[in-house]
C-alpha positions in Angstrom: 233.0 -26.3 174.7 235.5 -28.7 173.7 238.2 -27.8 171.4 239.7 -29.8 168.6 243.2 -30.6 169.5 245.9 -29.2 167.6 247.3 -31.1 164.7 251.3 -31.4 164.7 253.8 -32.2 162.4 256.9 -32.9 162.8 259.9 -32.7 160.8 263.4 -33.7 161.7 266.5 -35.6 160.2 267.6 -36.7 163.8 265.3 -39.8 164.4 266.3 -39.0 168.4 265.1 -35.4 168.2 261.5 -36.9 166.7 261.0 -39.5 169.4 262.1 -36.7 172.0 259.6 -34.6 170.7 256.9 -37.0 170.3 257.4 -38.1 174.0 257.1 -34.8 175.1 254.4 -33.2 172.9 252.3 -36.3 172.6 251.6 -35.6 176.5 249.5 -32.9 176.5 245.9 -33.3 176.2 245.6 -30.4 174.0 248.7 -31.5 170.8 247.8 -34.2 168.7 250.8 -35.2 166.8 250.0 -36.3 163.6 252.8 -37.8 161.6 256.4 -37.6 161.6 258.6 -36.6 158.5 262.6 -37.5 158.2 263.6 -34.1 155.4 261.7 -30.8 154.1 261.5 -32.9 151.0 258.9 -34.6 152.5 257.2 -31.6 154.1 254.4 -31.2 151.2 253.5 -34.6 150.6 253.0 -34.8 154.7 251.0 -31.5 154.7 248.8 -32.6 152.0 248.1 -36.0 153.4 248.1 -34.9 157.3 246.5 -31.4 157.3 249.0 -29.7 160.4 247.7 -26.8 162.2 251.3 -26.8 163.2 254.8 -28.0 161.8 257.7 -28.4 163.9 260.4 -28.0 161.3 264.2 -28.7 161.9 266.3 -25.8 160.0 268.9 -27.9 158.8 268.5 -31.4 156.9 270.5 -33.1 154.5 268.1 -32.7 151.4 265.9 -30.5 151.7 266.9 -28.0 154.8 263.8 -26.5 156.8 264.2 -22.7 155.2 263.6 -24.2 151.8 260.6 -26.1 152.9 259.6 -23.3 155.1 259.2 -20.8 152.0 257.9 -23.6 149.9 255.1 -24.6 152.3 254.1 -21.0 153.4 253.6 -19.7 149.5 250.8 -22.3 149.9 247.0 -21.9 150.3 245.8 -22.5 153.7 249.1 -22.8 154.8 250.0 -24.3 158.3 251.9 -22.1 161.1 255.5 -23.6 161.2 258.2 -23.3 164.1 261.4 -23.7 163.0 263.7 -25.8 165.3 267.4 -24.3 166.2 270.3 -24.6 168.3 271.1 -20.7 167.2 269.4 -17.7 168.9 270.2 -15.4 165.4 271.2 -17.5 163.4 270.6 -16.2 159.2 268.7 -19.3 158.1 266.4 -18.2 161.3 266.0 -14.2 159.9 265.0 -15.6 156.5 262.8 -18.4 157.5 260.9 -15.4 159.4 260.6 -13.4 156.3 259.7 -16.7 154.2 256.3 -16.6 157.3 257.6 -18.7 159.8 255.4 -17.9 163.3 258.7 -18.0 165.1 261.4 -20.5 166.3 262.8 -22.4 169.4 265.9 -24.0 170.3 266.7 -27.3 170.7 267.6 -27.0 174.2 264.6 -25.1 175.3 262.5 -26.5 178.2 259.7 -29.3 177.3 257.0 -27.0 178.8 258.1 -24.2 176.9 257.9 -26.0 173.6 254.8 -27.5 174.5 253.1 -23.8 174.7 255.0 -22.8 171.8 253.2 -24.9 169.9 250.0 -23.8 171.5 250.7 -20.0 171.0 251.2 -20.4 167.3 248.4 -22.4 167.2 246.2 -19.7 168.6 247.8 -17.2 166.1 250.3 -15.4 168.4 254.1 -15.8 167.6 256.6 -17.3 169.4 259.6 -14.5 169.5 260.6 -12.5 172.7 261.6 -9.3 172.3 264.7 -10.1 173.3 264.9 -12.4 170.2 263.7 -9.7 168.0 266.4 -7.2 168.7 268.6 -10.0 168.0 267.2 -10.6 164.6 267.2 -6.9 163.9 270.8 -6.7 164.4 271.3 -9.9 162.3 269.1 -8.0 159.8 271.2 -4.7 160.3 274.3 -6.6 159.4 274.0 -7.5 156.2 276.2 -6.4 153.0 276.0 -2.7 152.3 274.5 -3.3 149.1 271.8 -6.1 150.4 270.5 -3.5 152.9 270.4 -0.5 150.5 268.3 -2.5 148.2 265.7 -4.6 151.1 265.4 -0.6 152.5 263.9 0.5 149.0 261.7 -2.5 148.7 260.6 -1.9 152.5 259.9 1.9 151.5 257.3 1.5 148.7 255.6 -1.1 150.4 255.9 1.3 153.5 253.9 4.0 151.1 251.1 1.5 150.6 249.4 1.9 154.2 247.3 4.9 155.0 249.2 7.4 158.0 247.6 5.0 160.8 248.4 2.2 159.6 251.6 3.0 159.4 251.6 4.3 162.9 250.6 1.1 164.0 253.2 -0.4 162.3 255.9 1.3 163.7 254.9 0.9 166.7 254.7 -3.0 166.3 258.1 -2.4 165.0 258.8 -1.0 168.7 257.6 -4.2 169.9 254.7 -2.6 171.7 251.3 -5.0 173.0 248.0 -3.8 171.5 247.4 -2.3 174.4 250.5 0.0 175.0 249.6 1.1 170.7 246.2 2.0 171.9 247.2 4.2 174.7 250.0 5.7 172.8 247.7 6.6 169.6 244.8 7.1 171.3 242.8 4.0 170.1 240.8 0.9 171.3 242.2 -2.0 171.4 239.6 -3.7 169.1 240.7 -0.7 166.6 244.6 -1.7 166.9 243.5 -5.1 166.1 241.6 -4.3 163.1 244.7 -2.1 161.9 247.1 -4.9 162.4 245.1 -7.1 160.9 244.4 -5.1 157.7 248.8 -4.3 157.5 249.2 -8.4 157.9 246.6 -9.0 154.8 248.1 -6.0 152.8 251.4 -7.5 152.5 250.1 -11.3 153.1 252.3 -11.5 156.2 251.3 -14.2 158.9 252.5 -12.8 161.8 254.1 -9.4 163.6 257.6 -10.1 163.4 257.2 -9.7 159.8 255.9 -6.3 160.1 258.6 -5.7 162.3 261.1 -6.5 159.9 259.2 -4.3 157.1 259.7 -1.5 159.2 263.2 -2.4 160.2 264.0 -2.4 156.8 262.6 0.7 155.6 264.6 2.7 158.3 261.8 3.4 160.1 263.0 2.9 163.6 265.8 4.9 163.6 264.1 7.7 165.7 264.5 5.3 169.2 262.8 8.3 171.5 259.7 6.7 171.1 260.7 3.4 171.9 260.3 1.4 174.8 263.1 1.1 177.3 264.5 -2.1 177.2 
C-alpha cells in the first residue's frame, strides 16, 4: 500500500534557509513540499490555501515571529503539526512555542538526514524532542520568575485533579520520560492500555503531543520525587 506523501510547509524569512531546505527535503520520495512562505504573517493564508500535514516554521521573523504564528495556527481546527526551526537548544521562545502545541523543534545546524526524519516523525504523530532536550526545557521552565512559577504550578494542579489516579500515573510517568513500554511494565499494564491512557490525558487538556504533558506535570510539582525516575 502506497502512502500519500507528506505535505510541507515551509516558513522562513532567510530566502537561503528556504532554498536549503527545499533542496534537502524536496529529495525524499516520501516529503512533498508544498509552498514556501517568507513571515508567520503569512502562515494562515498558506495553511488555508496549501493544507500542510507539516510546517517547518522559523522562530524568529521580522513581522510576524514563528511563536506568534505557532499559537495562532495551533488554536485552529484540524491544525497542522509544526517544527519550529532554531539555532537555540533552550531557548524561551522554544518552551513557549511547545506549550502553544508545537510537535517539537530542530536546529538550524542539525544534519539534513536528521531533518528529513523529523519531519517524518511528526508526521506520523511522534515528537521530535530527546530527552536530553526535555531536561533542558524543564530547567528553562524551572527558571522562571518566582511569581510566574507559583502561579503556572496552581494552574498545573487543578488541571492535574481532573485525571482519574491512572491517568495521572501515566502522566507522571510520561513526565519521567518513560516509552509506553517501560509505563506498562512499571504499572503493570499493556501497552495498548498505556496508549489508550495517553491518548485520553492528550484529548482532556487538547494537547498534541507528550512534551506537553510533560510540562503539565513539571509544572504542578509533580516530579520532585526523582526515586522513580530513570537514570539518566
Amino acid at each position: 500500500m502506497t502512502h500519500a506523501p507528506v505535505r510541507l510547509l515551509i516558513i522562513d524569512d532567510d530566502p537561503l534557509v528556504r532554498a536549503g531546505l527545499t533542496l534537502m527535503l524536496g529529495g525524499a520520495d516520501d516529503i512533498a513540499i508544498v509552498g514556501e512562505g517568507a513571515d508567520g504573517s503569512e502562515a494562515a493564508e498558506l495553511v488555508d490555501r496549501l493544507r500542510p500535514d507539516v510546517v517547518l516554521m522559523d522562530i524568529r521573523m521580522p513581522v510576524m515571529d514563528g511563536l506568534t504564528a505557532t499559537e495562532a495556527l495551533r488554536a485552529r481546527p484540524d491544525a497542522p503539526e509544526i517544527v519550529v526551526l532554531t539555532t537555540f537548544h533552550a531557548d524561551e521562545q522554544v518552551l513557549r512555542a511547545i506549550r502553544a502545541g508545537a510537535a517539537g523543534f530542530v536546529l538550524k545546524d542539525t544534519p539534513p538526514a536528521q531533518i528529513v526524519e523529523s519531519v517524518r516523525r511528526v508526521a506520523a504523530g511522534d515528537p521530535v524532542l530527546s530527552p536530553a532536550v526535555t531536561r533542558q526545557l524543564m530547567a528553562r521552565a524551572a527558571g522562571a520568575g518566582q511569581e510566574e512559577r507559583v502561579d503556572r504550578a496552581a494552574r498545573a494542579r487543578e488541571r492535574i485533579a481532573l485525571l482519574a489516579d491512572r491517568e495521572r500515573e501515566v502522566a507522571v510517568a510520561v513526565g519521567r520520560g518513560r516509552s509506553n513500554a517501560e509505563i506498562a511494565a512499571t504499572l503493570y499494564l499493556s501497552v495498548a492500555t498505556v496508549k489508550t491512557q495517553v491518548s485520553r490525558i492528550l484529548a482532556k487538556f487538547g494537547f498534541n503531543n507528550r512534551v506537553q504533558i510533560a510540562l503539565l506535570v513539571h509544572d504542578a510539582g509533580l516530579l520532585d520525587d526523582e526515586s522513580g525516575s530513570n537514570p539518566a
